[in-house]
C-alpha positions as CSV (number, residue, x, y, z in Angstrom):
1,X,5.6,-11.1,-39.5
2,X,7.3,-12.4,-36.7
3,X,7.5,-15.9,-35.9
4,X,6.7,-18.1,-32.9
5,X,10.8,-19.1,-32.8
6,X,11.6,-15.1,-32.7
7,X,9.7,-14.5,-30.2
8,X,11.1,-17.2,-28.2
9,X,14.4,-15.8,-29.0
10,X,13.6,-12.5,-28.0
11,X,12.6,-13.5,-24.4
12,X,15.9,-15.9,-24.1
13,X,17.4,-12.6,-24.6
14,X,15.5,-10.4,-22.6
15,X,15.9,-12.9,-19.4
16,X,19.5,-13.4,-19.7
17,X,19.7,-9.7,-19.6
18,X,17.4,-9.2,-16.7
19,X,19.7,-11.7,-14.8
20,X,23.1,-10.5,-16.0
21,X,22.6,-6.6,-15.8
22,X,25.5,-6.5,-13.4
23,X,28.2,-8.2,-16.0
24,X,29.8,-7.8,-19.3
25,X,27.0,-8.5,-22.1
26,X,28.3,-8.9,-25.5
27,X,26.0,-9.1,-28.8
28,X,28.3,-12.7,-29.5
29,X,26.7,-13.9,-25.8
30,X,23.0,-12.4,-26.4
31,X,23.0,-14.6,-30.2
32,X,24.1,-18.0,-28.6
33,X,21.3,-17.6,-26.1
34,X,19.0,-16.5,-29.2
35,X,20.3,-19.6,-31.4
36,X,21.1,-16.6,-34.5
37,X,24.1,-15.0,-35.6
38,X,25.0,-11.5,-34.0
39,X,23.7,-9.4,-36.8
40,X,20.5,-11.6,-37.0
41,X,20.2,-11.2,-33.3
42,X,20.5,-7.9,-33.3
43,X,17.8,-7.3,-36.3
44,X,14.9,-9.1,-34.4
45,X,15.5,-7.6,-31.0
46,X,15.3,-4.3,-32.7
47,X,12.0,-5.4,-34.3
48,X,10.4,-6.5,-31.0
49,X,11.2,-4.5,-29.0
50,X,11.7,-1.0,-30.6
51,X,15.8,-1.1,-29.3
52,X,18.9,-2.5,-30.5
53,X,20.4,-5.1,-27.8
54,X,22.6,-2.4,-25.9
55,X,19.8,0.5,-25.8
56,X,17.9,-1.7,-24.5
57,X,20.9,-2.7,-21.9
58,X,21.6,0.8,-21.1
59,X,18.1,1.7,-19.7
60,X,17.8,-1.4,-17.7
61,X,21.2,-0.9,-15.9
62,X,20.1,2.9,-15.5
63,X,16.7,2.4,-14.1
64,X,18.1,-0.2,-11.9
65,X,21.2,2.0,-10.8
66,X,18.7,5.0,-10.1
67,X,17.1,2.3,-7.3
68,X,20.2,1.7,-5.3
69,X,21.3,5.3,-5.7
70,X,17.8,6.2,-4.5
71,X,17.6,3.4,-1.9
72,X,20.9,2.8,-0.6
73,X,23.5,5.2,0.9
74,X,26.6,4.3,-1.9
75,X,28.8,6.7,-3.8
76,X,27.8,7.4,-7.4
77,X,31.1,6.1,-8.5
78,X,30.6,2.3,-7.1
79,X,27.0,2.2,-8.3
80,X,28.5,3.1,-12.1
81,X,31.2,0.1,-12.0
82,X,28.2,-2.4,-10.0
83,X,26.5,-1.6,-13.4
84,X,29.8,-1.9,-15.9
85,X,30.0,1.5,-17.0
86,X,33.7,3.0,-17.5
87,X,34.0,5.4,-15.6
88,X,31.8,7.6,-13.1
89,X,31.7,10.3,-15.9
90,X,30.5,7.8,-18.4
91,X,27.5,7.2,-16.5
92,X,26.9,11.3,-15.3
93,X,26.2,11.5,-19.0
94,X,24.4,8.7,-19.9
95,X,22.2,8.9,-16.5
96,X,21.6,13.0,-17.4
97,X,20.4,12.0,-21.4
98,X,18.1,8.8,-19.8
99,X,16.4,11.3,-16.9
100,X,17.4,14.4,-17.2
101,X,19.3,15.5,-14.0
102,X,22.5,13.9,-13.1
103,X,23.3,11.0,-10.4
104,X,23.8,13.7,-7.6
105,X,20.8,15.5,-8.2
106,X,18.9,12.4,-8.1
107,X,20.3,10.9,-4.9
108,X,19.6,15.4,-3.1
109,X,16.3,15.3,-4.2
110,X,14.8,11.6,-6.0
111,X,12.3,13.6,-7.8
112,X,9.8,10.9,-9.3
113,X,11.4,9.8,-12.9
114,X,10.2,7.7,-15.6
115,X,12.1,4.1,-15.3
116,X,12.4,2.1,-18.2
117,X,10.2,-0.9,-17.0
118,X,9.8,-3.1,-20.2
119,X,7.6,-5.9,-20.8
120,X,8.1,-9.6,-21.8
121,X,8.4,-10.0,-25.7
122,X,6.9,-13.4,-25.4
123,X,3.8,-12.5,-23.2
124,X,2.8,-9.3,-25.2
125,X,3.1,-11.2,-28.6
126,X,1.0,-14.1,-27.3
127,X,-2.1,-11.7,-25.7
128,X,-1.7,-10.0,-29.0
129,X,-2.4,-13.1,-31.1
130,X,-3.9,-15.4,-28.4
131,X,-1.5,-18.0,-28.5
132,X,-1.5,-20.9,-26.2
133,X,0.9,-23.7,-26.2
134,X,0.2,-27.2,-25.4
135,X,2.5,-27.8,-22.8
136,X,1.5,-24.7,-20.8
137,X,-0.6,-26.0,-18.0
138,X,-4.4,-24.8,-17.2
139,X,-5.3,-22.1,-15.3
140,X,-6.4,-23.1,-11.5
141,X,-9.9,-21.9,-10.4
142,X,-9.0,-22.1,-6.8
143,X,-8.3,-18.4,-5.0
144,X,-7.2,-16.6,-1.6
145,X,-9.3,-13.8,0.0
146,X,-8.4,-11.5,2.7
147,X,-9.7,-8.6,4.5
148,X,-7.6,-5.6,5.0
149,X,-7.7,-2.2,6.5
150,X,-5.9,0.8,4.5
151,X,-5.5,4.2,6.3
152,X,-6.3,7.8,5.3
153,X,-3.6,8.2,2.4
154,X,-3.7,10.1,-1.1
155,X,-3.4,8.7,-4.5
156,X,-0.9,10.0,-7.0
157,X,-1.8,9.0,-10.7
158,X,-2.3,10.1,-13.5
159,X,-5.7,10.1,-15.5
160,X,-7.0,8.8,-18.8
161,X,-9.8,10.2,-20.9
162,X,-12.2,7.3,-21.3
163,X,-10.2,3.9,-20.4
164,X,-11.9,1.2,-18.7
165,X,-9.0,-0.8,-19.2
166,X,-5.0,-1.3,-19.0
167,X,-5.2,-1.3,-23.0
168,X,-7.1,1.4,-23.8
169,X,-5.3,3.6,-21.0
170,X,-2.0,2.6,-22.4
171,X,-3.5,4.3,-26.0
172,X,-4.5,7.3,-24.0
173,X,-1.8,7.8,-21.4
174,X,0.8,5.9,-22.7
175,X,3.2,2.6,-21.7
176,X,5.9,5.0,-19.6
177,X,3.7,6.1,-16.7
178,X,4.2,2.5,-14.4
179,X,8.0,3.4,-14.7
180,X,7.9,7.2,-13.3
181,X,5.3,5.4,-10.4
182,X,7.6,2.7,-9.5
183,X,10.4,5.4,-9.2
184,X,7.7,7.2,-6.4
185,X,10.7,6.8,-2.9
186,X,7.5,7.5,-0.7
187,X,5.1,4.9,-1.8
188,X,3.4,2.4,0.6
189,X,3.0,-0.2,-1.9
190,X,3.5,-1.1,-5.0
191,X,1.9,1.2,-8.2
192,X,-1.8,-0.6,-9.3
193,X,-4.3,-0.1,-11.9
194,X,-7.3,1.5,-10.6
195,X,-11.2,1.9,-11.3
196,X,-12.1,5.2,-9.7
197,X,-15.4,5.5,-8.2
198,X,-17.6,8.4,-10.0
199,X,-16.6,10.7,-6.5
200,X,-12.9,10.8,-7.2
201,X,-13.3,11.4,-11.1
202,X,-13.0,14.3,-13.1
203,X,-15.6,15.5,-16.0
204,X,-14.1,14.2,-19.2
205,X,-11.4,11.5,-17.6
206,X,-11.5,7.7,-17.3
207,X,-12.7,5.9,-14.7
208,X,-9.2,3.4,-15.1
209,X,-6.2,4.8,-13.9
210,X,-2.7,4.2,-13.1
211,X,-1.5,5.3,-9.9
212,X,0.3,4.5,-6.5
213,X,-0.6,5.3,-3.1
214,X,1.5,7.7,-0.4
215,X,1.1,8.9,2.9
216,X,-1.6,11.5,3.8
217,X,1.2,13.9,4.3
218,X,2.9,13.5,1.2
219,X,4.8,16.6,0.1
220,X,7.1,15.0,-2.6
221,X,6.8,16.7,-6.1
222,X,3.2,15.9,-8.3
223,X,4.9,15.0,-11.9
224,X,2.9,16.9,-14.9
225,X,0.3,15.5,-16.0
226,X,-0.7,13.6,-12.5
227,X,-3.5,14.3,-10.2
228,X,-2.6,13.9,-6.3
229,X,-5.9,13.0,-4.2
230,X,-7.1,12.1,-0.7
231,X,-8.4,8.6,-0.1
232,X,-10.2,7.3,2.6
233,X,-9.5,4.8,5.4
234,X,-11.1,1.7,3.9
235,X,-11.4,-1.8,4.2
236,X,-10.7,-4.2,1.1
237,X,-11.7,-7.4,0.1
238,X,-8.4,-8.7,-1.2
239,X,-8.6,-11.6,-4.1
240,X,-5.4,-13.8,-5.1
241,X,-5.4,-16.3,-7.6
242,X,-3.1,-19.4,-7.6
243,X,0.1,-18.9,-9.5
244,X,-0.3,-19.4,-13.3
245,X,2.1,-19.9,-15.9
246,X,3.1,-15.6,-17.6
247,X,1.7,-16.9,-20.8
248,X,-2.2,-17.1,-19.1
249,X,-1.9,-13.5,-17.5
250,X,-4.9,-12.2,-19.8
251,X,-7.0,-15.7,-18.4
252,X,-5.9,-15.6,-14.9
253,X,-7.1,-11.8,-14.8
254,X,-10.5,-12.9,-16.9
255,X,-11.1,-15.8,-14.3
256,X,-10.5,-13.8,-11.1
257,X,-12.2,-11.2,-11.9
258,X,-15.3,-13.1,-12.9
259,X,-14.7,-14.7,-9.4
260,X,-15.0,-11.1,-7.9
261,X,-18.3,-9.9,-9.9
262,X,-20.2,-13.2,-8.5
263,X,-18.5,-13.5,-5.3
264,X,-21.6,-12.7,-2.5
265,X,-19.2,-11.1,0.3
266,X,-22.5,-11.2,2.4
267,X,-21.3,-14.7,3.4
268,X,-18.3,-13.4,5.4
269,X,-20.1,-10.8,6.4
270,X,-19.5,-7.8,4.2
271,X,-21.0,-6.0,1.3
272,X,-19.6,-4.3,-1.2
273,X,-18.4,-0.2,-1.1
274,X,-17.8,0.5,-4.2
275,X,-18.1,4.1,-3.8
276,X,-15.8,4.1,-0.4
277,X,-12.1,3.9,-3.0
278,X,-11.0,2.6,-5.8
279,X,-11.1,-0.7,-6.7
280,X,-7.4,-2.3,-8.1
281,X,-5.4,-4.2,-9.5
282,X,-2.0,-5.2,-9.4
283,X,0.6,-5.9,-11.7
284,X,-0.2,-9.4,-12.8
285,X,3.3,-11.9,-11.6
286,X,2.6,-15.6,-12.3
287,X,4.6,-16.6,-9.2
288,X,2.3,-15.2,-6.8
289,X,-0.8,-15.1,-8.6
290,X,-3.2,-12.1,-9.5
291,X,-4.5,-10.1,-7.6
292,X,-7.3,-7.3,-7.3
293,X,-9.0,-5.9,-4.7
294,X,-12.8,-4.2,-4.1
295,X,-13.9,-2.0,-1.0
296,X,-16.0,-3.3,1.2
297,X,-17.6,-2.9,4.7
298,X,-18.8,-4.6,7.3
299,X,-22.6,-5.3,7.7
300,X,-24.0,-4.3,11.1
């Protein structure tokens, strides 16, 4: 099994990489910062994370390289040395064998792809075995709410069969979907979890979803396996916790959302609309805090 000090390693490794994707990495660098020889380095990685140190590296620098090729006007060639790869052919291939078209085809078309978005070693493990640690300060109670207005847009997602959860849809519809919706170019925000209302869902899906919203006139390709629907203009009653510590992600989301399911929005003059959109959820960042959201409308 592994232990607490692996899994600390792990994450040493993980951020330097996050932080240095744009240099030289070597396996000699990745074990100082893991406190283990190379090969031992390269052993536990492997174990946590399902890839050896430079898979791992490769699809970071690709998905990251598939953002500035898709959001920046810049020639193939400089985006394959800004992410230390040989040569402009070395990375046509490896770029092709990660998404299946090459650079140019990408940067003609950015058809929606599936970007390797991995998750922190040292968060997952402790959710899974509900580790705190002493030094980790509490969760705050206190919260921000906001009113917003969204317009008429659609929904691209893709469905589960009976999730009410992010677990249980990751069991259904897989880990991979949040990385094909953060590749979406035409996306007004960010990609969320979503509870459907029972009007937007089908017979025999889940009422959680993952998806990400685009404008009413959307006319970008519908990956397989996603749904593409119309939502309403809506207003919604936006919570945000105070920023918490990555280790408390499972409590910050337990607390707020308890704060949301006794929260009387009668006292600032609303009621819930639960059946008016999708309630969601974001992905959950310490720095900033979660945050969820639940239609609402205005009492006359």
């Amino acid at each position: 099994m592994e232990s607490l000090e692996q899994i600390h390693a792990v994450q040493e490794i993980q951020s330097y990489i996050e932080t240095h994707l744009n240099e030289p990495i070597t396996l000699y660098t990745l074990a100082q910062k893991a406190g283990y020889s190379p090969w031992h380095c390269a052993k536990i990685f492997k174990e946590l994370t399902g890839k050896t140190p430079f898979e791992y590296i490769r699809m970071c620098r690709l998905s990251k390289a598939a953002m500035e090729i898709r959001d920046k006007n810049l020639k193939i060639v400089d985006v394959a040395m800004d992410f230390v790869f040989d040569s402009h052919e070395g990375f046509t291939r490896a770029f092709r064998r990660q998404f299946g078209l090459s650079p140019n085809e990408y940067k003609k078309h950015t058809p929606p792809i599936s970007l390797f978005h991995p998750w922190p070693v040292r968060d997952y493990y402790y959710w899974l075995r509900d580790i705190q640690e002493e030094d980790i300060p509490p969760i705050s109670k206190s919260f921000f709410i906001q009113v917003r207005n969204f317009p008429k847009r659609k929904l691209l997602l893709r469905r589960g069969v009976s999730a009410n959860d992010y677990f249980s849809y990751c069991e259904e519809a897989g880990c991979d979907v949040w990385g094909l919706l953060c590749s979406i170019k035409e996306a007004l925000y960010e990609p969320a979890g979503l509870w459907l209302p029972d009007s937007l869902r089908l017979p025999g899906t889940s009422r959680y979803v993952q998806g990400v919203e685009v404008p009413e006139d959307y006319a970008g390709e519908v990956p397989e396996g996603f749904d593409l629907i119309d939502l309403p203009k809506c207003k919604m009653m936006m919570f945000q916790s105070a920023p918490y510590d990555d280790l408390r992600f499972h409590e910050a989301i337990m607390n707020l959302t308890e704060i949301i399911d006794a929260y009387d929005p009668k006292q600032s003059g609303y009621e819930w609309a639960d059946e008016d959109a999708p309630r969601f959820q974001l992905d959950p960042q310490g720095w900033r805090g979660y945050i969820e959201a639940r239609p609402v409308k205005e009492i006359l």
